[in-house]
C-alpha positions as CSV (number, residue, x, y, z in Angstrom):
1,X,23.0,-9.2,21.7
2,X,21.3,-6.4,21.4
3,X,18.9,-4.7,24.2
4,X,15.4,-5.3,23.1
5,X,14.3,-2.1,23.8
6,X,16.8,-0.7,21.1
7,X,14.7,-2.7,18.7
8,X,11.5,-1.7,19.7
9,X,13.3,2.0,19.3
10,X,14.3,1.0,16.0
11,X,10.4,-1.0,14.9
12,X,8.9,2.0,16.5
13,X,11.2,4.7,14.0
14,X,10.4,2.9,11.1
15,X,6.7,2.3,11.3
16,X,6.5,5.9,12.8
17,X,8.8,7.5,9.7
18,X,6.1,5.3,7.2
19,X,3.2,7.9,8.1
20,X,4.5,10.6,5.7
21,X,5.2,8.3,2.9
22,X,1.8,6.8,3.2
23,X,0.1,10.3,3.6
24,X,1.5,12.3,0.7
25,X,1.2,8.8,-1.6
26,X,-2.6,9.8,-0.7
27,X,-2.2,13.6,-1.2
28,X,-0.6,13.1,-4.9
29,X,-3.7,10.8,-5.8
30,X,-6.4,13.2,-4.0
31,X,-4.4,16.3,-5.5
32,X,-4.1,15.3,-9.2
33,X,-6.6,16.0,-11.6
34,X,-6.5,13.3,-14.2
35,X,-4.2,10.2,-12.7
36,X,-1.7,9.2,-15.5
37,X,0.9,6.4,-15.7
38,X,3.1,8.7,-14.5
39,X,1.2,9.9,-11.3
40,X,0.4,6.2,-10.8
41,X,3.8,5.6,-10.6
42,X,4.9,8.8,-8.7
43,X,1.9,7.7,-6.0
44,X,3.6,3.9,-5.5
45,X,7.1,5.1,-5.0
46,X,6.1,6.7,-1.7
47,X,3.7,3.8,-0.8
48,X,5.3,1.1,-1.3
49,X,8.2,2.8,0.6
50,X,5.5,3.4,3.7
51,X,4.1,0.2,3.1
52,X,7.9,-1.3,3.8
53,X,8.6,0.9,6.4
54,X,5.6,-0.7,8.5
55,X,5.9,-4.1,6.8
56,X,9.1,-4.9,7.7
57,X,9.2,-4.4,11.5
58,X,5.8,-6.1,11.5
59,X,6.2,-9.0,10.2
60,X,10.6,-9.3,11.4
61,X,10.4,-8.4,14.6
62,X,6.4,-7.5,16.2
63,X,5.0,-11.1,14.8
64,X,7.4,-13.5,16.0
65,X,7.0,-11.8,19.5
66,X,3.4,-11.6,19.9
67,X,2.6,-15.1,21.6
68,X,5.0,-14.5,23.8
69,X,3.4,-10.9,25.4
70,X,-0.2,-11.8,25.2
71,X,-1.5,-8.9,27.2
72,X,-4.3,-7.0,26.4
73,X,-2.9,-4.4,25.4
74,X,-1.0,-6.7,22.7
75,X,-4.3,-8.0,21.9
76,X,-5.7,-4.6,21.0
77,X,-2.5,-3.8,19.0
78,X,-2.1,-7.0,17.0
79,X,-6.2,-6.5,16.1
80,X,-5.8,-3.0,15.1
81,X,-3.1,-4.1,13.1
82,X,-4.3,-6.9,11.3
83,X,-7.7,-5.1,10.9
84,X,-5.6,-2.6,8.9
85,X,-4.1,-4.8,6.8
86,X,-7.6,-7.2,6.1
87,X,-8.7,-3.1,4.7
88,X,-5.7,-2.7,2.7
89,X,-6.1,-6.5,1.2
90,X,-9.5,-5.0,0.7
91,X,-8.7,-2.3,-0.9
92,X,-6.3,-4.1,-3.2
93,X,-8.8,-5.9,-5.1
94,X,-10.7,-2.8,-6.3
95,X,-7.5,-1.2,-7.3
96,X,-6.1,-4.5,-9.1
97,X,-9.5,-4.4,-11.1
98,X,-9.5,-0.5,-11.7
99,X,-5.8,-0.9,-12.9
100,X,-6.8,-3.7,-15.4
101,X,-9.3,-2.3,-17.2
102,X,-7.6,1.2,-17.1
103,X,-4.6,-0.6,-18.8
104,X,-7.0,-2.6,-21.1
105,X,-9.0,1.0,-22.2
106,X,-5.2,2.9,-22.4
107,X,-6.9,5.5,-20.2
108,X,-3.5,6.3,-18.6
109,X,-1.9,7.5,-21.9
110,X,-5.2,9.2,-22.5
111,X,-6.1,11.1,-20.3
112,X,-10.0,12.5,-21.5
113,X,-11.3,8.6,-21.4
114,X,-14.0,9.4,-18.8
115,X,-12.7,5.9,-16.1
116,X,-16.3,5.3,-15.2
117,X,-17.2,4.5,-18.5
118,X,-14.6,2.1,-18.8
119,X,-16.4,-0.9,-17.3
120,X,-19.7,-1.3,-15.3
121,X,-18.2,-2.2,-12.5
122,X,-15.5,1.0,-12.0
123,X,-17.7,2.4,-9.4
124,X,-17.9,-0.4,-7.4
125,X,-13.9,-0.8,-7.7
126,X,-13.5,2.7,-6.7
127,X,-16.0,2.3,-3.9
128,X,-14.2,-0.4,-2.7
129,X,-10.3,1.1,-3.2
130,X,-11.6,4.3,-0.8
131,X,-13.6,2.3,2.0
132,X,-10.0,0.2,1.8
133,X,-7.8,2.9,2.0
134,X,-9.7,5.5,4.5
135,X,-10.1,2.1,6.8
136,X,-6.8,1.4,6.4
137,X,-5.2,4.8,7.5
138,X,-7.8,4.8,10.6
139,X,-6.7,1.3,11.4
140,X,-3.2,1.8,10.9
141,X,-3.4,5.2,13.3
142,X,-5.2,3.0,16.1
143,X,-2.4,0.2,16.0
144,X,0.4,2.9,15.6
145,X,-1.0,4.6,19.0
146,X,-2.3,1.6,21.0
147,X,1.5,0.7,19.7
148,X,3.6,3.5,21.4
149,X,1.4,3.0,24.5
150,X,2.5,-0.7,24.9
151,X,6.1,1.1,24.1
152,X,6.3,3.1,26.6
153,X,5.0,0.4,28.9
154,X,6.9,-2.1,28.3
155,X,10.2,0.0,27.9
156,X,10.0,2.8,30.3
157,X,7.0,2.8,32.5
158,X,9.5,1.1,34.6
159,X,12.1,3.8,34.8
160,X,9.9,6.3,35.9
């Protein structure tokens, strides 16, 4: 079997390495002008790929361990984390909306359609997509350093 602390290595890397793909996902959409299909899509790629990178580990390894260390600092880790993810639900449901009636309007193949004139409600979708997202990244940065604190607890406080 392997050492557990070779998966924590390993949970840690992964959920560590999703920072960049989450960040530039963000930087394409803050960076582009008018967001096409095509930027849509380029934006998901590295999302979804940050989105796995922390998924994964989550909800394979950290999960199914959690009753088992309930510490406080576990505690504060595990409610950072789901905090995060409640946001990023959150978020979703503006974005599922704004990507509906963006579809619906063909503003993504044109791109002068003016989004907030799309439906009456596109401010309130985008309101909700950015409180989502922002609360997510500030979320997901607590859990990610109340996270390596419990790592190096739990894996080498001992050693030294």
């Amino acid at each position: 079997m392997v050492d557990e602390s070779v998966i924590a290595v390993a949970a840690g890397l992964s959920v560590t390495a999703s920072l960049p793909f989450l960040l530039y996902g963000a930087w394409i959409m803050i960076d582009a002008e008018v967001v096409t299909w095509n930027v849509l899509t380029h934006h998901l790629r590295y999302i979804l790929v940050g989105l796995l990178l922390t998924t994964v580990p989550v909800a394979t390894w950290m999960v199914p361990r959690i009753l088992g260390q309930l510490s406080g600092g576990a505690v504060i880790h595990a409610f950072f984390g789901l905090q995060a993810y409640a946001l990023l639900t959150f978020a979703l449901t503006g974005i599922v909306r704004i990507f509906q009636a963006k579809r619906e309007a063909d503003a993504y193949e044109d791109p002068d359609v003016d989004i907030d004139e799309i439906h009456e409600d596109m401010g309130h979708w985008r309101s909700r997509l950015r409180v989502g997202v922002a609360g997510f990244m500030i979320l997901w940065l607590c859990a990610w350093l109340s996270g390596l604190y419990r790592f190096y607890n739990l894996h080498f406080a001992q050693l030294v």
